[in-house]
C-alpha positions as CSV (number, residue, x, y, z in Angstrom):
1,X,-75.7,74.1,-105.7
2,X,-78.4,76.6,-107.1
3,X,-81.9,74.5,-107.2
4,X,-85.1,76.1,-108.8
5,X,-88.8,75.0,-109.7
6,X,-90.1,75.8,-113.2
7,X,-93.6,75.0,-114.0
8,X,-95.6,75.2,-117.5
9,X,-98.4,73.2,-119.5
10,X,-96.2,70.9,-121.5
11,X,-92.5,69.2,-120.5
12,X,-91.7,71.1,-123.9
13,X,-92.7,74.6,-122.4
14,X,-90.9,73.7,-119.1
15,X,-87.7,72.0,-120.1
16,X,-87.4,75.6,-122.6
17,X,-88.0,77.3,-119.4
18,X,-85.4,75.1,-117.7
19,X,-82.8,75.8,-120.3
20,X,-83.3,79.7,-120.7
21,X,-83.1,80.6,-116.9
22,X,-79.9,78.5,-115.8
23,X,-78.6,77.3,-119.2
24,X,-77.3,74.2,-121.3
25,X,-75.3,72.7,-118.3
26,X,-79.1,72.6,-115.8
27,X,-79.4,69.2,-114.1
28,X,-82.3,67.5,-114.1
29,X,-83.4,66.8,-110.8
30,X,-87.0,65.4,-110.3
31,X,-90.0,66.2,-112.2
32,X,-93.6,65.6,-111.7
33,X,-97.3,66.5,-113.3
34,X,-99.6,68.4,-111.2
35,X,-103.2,68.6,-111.0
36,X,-104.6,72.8,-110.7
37,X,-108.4,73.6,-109.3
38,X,-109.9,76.5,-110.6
39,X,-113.4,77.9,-110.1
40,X,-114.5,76.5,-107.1
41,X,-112.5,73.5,-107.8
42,X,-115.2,72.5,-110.9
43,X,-112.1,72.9,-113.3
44,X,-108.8,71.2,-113.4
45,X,-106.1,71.5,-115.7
46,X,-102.4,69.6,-115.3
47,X,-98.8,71.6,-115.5
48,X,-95.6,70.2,-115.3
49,X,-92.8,70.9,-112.5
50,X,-89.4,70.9,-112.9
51,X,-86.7,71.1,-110.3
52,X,-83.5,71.8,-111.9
53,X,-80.0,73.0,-110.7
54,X,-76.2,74.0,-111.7
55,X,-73.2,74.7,-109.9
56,X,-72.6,70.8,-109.1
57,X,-69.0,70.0,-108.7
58,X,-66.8,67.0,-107.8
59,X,-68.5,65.1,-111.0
60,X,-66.5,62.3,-112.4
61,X,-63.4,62.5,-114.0
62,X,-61.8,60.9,-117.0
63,X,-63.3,59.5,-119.9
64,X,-67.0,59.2,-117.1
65,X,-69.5,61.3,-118.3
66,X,-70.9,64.7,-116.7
67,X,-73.9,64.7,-114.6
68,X,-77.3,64.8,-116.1
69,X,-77.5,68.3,-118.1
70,X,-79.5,69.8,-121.1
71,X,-77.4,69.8,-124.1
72,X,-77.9,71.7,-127.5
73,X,-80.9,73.8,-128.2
74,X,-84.8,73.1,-127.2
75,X,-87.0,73.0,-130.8
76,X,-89.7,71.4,-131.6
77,X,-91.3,70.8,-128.6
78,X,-88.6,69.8,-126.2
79,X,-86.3,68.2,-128.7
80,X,-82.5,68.4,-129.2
81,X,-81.1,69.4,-132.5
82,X,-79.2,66.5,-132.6
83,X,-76.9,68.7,-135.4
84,X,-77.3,66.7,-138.8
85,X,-80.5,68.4,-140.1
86,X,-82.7,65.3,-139.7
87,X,-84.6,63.8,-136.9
88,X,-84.6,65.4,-133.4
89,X,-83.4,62.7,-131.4
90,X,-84.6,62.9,-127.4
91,X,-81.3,63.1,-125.8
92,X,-81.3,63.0,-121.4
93,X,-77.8,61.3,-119.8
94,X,-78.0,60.2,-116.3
95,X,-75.9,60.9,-113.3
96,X,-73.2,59.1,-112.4
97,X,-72.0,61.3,-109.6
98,X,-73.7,62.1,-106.0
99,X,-76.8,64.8,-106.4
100,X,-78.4,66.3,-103.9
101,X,-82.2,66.7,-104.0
102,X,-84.1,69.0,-102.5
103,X,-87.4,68.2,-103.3
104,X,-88.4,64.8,-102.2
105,X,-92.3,65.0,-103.0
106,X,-93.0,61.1,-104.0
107,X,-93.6,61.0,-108.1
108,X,-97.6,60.3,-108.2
109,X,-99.2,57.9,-110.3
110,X,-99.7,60.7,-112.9
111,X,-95.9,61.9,-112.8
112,X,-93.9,61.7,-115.5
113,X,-90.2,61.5,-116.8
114,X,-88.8,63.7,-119.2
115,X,-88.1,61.6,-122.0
116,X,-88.4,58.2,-121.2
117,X,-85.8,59.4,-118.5
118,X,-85.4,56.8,-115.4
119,X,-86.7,58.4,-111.8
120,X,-84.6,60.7,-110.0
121,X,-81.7,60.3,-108.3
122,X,-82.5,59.6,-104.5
123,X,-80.0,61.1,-101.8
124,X,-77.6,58.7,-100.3
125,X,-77.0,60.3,-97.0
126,X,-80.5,60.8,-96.5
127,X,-81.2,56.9,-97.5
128,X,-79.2,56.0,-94.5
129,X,-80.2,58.7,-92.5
130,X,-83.3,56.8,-92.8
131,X,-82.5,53.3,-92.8
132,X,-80.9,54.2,-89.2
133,X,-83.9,55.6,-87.7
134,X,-85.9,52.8,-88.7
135,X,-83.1,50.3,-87.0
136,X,-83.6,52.5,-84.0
137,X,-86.8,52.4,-83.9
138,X,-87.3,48.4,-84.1
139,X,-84.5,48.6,-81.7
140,X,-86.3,50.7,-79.2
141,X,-89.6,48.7,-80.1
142,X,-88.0,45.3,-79.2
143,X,-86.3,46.7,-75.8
144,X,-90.0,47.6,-75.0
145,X,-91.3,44.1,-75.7
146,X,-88.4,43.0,-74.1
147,X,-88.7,44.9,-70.9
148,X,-92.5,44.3,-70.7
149,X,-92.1,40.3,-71.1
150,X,-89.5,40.6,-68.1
151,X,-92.1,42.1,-65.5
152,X,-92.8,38.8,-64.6
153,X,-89.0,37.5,-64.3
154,X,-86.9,40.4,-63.5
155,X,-84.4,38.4,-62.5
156,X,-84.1,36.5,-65.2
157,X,-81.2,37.6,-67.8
158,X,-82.3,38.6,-71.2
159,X,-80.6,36.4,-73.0
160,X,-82.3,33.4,-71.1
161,X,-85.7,34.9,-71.5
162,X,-87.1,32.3,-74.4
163,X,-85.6,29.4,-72.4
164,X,-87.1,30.6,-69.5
165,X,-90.4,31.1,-71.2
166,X,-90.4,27.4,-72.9
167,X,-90.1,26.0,-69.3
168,X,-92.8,28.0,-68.0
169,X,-95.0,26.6,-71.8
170,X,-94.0,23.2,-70.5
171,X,-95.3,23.4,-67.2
172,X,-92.0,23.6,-65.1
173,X,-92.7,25.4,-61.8
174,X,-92.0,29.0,-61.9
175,X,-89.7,29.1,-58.9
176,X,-87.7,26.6,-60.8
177,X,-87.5,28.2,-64.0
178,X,-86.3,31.4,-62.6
179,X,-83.5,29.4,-60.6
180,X,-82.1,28.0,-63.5
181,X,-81.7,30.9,-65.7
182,X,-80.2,32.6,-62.8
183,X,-77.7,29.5,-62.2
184,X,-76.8,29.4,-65.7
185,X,-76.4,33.4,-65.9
186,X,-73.9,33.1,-63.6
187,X,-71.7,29.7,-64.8
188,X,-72.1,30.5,-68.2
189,X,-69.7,33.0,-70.6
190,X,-71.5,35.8,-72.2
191,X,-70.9,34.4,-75.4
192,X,-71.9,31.3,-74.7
193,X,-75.4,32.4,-73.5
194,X,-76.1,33.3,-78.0
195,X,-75.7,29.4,-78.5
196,X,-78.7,28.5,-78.2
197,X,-78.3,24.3,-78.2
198,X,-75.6,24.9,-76.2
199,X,-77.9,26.6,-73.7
200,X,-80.3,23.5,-74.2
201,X,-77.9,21.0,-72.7
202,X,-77.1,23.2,-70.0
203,X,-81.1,23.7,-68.9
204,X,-81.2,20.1,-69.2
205,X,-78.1,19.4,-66.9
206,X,-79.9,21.4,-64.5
207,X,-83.3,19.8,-64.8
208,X,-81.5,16.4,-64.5
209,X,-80.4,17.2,-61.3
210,X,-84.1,17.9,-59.9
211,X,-85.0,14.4,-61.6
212,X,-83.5,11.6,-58.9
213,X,-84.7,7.9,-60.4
214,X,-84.9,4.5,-58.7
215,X,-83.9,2.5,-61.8
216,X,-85.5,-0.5,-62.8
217,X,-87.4,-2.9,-59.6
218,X,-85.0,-5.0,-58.5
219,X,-85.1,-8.3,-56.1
220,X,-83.4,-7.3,-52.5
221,X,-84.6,-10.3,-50.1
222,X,-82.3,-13.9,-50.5
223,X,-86.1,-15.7,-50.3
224,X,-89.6,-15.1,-51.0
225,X,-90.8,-12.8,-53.3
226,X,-90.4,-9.6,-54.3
227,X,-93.9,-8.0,-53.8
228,X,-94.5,-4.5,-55.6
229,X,-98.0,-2.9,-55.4
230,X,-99.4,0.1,-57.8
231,X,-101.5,2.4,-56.6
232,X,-102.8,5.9,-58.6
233,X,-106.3,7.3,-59.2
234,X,-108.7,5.8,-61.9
235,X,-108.2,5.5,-65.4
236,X,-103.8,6.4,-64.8
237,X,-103.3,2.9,-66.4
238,X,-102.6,1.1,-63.7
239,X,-103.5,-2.4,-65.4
240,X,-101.4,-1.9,-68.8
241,X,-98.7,-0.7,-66.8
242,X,-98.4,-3.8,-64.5
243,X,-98.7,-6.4,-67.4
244,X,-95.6,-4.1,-69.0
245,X,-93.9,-4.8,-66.1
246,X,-94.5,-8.5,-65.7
247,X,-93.6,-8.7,-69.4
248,X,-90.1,-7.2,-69.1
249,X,-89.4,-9.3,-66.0
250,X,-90.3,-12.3,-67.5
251,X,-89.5,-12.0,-71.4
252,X,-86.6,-10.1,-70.8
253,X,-84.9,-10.5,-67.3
254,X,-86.5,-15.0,-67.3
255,X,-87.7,-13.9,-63.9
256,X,-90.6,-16.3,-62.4
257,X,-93.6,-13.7,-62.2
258,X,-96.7,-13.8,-60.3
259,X,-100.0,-11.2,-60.9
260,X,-102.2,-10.4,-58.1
261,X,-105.3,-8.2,-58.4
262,X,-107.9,-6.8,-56.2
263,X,-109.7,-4.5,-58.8
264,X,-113.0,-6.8,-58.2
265,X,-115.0,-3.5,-59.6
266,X,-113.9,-3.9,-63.0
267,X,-114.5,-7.3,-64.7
268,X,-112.8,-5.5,-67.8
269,X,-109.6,-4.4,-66.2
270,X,-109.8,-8.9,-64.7
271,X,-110.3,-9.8,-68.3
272,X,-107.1,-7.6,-69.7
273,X,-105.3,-8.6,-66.9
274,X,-106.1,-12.7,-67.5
275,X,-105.3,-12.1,-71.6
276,X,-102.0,-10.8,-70.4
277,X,-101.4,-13.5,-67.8
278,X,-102.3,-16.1,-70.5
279,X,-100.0,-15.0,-73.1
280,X,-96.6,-14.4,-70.7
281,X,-97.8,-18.1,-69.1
282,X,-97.7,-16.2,-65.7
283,X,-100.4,-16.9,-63.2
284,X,-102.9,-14.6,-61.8
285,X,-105.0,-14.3,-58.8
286,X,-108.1,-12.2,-58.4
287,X,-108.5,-11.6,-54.6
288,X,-111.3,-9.7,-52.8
289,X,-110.4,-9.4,-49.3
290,X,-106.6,-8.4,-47.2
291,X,-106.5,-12.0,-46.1
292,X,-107.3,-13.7,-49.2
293,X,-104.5,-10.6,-50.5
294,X,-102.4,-12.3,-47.7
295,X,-102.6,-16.2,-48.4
296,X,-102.2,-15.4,-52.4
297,X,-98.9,-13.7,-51.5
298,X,-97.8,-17.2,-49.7
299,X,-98.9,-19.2,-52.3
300,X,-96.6,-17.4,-54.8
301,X,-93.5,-18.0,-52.6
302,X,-91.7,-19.9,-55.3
303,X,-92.0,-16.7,-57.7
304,X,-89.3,-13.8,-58.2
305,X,-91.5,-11.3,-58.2
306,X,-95.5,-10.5,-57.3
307,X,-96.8,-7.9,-58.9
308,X,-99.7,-6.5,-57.3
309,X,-103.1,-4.4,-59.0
310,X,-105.2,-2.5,-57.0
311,X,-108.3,-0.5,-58.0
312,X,-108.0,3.2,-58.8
313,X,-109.0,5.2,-55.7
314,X,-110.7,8.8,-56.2
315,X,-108.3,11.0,-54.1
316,X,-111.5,12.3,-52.5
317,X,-112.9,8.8,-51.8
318,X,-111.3,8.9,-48.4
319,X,-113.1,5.2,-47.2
320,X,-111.9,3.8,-50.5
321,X,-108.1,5.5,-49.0
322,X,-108.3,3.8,-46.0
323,X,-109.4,0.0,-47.4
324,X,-106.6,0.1,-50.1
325,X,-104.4,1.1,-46.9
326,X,-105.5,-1.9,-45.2
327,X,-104.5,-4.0,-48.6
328,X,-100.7,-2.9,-48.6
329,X,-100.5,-3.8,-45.0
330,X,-101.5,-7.3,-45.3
331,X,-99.4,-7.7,-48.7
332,X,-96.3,-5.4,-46.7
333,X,-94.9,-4.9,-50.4
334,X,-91.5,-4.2,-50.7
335,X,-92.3,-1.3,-53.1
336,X,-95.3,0.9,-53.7
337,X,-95.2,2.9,-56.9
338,X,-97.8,5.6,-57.4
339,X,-99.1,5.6,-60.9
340,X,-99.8,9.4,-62.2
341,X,-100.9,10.1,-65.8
342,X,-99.2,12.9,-67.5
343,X,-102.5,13.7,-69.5
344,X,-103.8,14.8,-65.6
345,X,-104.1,18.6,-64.8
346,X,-102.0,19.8,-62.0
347,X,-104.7,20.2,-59.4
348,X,-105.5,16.7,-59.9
349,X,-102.0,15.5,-59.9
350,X,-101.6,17.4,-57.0
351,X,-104.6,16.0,-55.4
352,X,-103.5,12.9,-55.7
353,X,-99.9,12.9,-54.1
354,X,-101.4,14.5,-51.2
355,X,-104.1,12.0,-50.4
356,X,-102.3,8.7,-51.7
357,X,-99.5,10.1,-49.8
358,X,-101.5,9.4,-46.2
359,X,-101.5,5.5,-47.8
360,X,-98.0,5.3,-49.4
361,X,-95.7,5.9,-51.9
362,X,-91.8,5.2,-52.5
363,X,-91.6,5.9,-55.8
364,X,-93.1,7.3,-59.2
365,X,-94.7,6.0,-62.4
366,X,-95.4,8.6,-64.8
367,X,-98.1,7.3,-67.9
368,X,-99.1,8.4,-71.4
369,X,-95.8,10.7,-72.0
370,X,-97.0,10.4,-75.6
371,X,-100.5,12.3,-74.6
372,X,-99.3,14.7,-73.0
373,X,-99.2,18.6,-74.1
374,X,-96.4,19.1,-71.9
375,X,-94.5,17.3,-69.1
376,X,-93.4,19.8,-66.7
377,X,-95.2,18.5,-64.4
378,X,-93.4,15.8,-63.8
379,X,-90.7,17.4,-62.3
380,X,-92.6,19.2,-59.7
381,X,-94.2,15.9,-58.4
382,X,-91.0,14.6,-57.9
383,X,-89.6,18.0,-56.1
384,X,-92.9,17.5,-54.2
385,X,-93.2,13.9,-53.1
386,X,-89.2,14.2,-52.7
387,X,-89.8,10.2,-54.2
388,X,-87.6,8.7,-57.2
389,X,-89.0,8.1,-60.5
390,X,-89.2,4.7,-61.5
391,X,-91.0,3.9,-64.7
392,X,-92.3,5.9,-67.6
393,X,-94.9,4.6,-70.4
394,X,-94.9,6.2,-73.8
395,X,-97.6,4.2,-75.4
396,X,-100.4,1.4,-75.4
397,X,-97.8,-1.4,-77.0
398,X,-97.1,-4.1,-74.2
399,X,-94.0,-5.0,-73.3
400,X,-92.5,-1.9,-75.8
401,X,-94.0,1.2,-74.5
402,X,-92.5,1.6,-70.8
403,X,-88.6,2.3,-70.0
404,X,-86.8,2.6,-66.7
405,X,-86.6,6.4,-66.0
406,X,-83.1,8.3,-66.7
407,X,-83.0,12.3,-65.6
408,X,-81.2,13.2,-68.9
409,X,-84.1,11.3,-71.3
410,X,-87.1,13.2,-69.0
411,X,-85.3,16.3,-69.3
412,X,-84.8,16.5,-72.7
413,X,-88.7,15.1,-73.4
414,X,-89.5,18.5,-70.9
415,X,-87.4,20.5,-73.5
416,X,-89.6,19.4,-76.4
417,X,-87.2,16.2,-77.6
418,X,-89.9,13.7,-79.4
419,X,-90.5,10.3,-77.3
């Protein structure tokens, strides 16, 4: 196709120009107004520009119409003798075959159509020409992100990355993370690893299995009580946790339930304790030495279960360590939970297992699920302690908020499941 630019003052001038160089059949291919400098650029003065062409073949067939051309004479300023001797009528027809356009100079805001005309015709193959590079492009630009976020976890596969990185966001360890998506990268179908709640219940298989629980305390000796002791660092919710528990056993289970306590620092957590007693008709004793811990222990032989408060312990406090260690060994509980809050940082939680660990533990009480950011952490403790999870509490409400620990619930609440 032959393509030439024509430029004059007026459309009238141009579109004349148009028609006496390349004829009646000239398409119409973009147009625009221009703005000229002269003298120093102190003067300006506007001309129109025309790019027009002929020699277009292929056109539509039939009763279609031909491609945009200029028909009949140019008079009267631009206008096409529209052959009955009255009114010139403006007459432009549009394309309705493929053009080609050479030009491609966007239409400023002081361009204008010929006519009324609609904008020119755009090239197809140069449309998707386009639209392909830009797909590259985000293509390469997300490969990049995608390769810079795996520095960390190279051996993570890609399609596992945002799993990974919501276990990492919930405060699963690392080391664990990274051996799950590798597990699952290797037991799972490629076109499995797109589903993404399918993925879910895999990660939370997996996290299940790092999760061992105790289930709920249970009686084991054919007489005398079942003594259980908490111990934890302050303000874990040591107190509210152990009237839960005496309120399941004996609203729920009809166990016979004695309270012992030997947090003589607080006369609040005493008080809370007594309300609690009072209202389960349970009795209570507030002790302040091992014997006296000893002797209340005998004198609740006729209960099911003792349930046993102690004070929270600062992990540092290591005298405090060593009296609360002299405690359990004249009560000789049959179970010693650690209490841990799931509000805690990890240092601290950390902190604790280590020291209380030179006292005792045999299992796990996690508090204040419904506090917590994330609860990640409660599967390393676990891993760490190498202890069963017992209890978890979800809320101030006593009896309501605590449950026995199941692997499957914890995982899913790790996953970002509400309470």
């Amino acid at each position: 196709m032959n393509l030439q630019t024509f430029r004059a003052p007026t459309m009238a001038e141009c579109l004349a120009e148009v028609k006496r160089v390349m004829g009646p059949d000239a398409v119409i291919l973009h147009t625009r107004t221009l703005t000229i400098k002269r003298f120093l650029g102190l003067k300006r003065r506007e001309i129109v520009e025309i790019t027009a062409g002929r020699g277009l073949n292929g056109g539509p067939r039939g009763n279609q119409r031909r491609p945009q051309q200029m028909r009949g004479a140019v008079n009267n300023g631009g206008y096409a003798d529209n052959g009955g001797g009255g009114t010139a009528t403006a007459v432009r027809e549009r394309p309705s075959g493929p053009v080609t356009v050479q030009a491609r100079e966007p239409m400023g805001a002081g361009s204008q159509l010929p006519y009324g005309g609609s904008p020119p015709v755009q090239d197809h193959s140069a449309m998707t020409d386009l639209v392909d590079q830009v797909k590259t492009l985000r293509d390469m630009m997300k490969d990049m992100q995608m390769r810079d976020r795996m520095k960390d976890a190279p051996d993570v596969p890609a399609e596992l990355y945002d799993e990974y990185q919501l276990l990492i966001d919930n405060q699963v360890e690392r080391e664990l993370a990274e051996e799950i998506m590798r597990t699952l990268g290797r037991t799972l179908r490629p076109d499995h690893l797109s589903q993404k709640p399918f993925v879910r219940e895999k990660i939370a298989e997996q996290l299940e299995k790092q999760l061992p629980t105790a289930g709920p305390i249970q009686r084991i000796k054919a007489t005398g009580p079942h003594v259980v002791a908490l111990i934890g660092p302050t303000g874990v919710g040591k107190t509210t946790t152990i009237a839960k528990l005496a309120a399941k056993l004996k609203l729920d289970e009809k166990r016979k339930v004695g309270l012992i306590t030997i947090d003589t620092y607080r006369i609040a957590a005493i008080d809370q304790l007594k309300k609690y007693a009072d209202i389960i008709k349970t009795p209570l004793k507030v002790v302040g030495s091992p014997e006296d811990l000893r002797d209340a222990v005998a004198s609740m032989a006729d209960c099911d279960f003792v349930l046993i408060d102690t004070a929270g312990r600062s992990p540092k406090d290591t005298l405090k360590l060593n009296e609360l260690k002299t405690f359990l060994d004249a009560a000789r509980p049959e179970e010693v939970h650690l209490v841990l809050s799931s509000t805690a940082s990890r240092e601290a939680v950390e902190l604790a297992i280590e020291r209380f660990g030179d006292v005792r533990i045999d299992k796990l009480i996690f508090t204040k699920l419904d506090e917590a950011r994330s609860i990640g952490t409660v599967i390393g403790v676990v891993r760490t302690v190498k202890k069963p999870l017992s209890y978890i509490t979800t809320g101030q409400d006593v009896p309501a908020d605590i449950e026995v620990a199941r692997g499957k619930r914890v995982a899913q609440l790790i996953l970002g499941s509400e309470l």
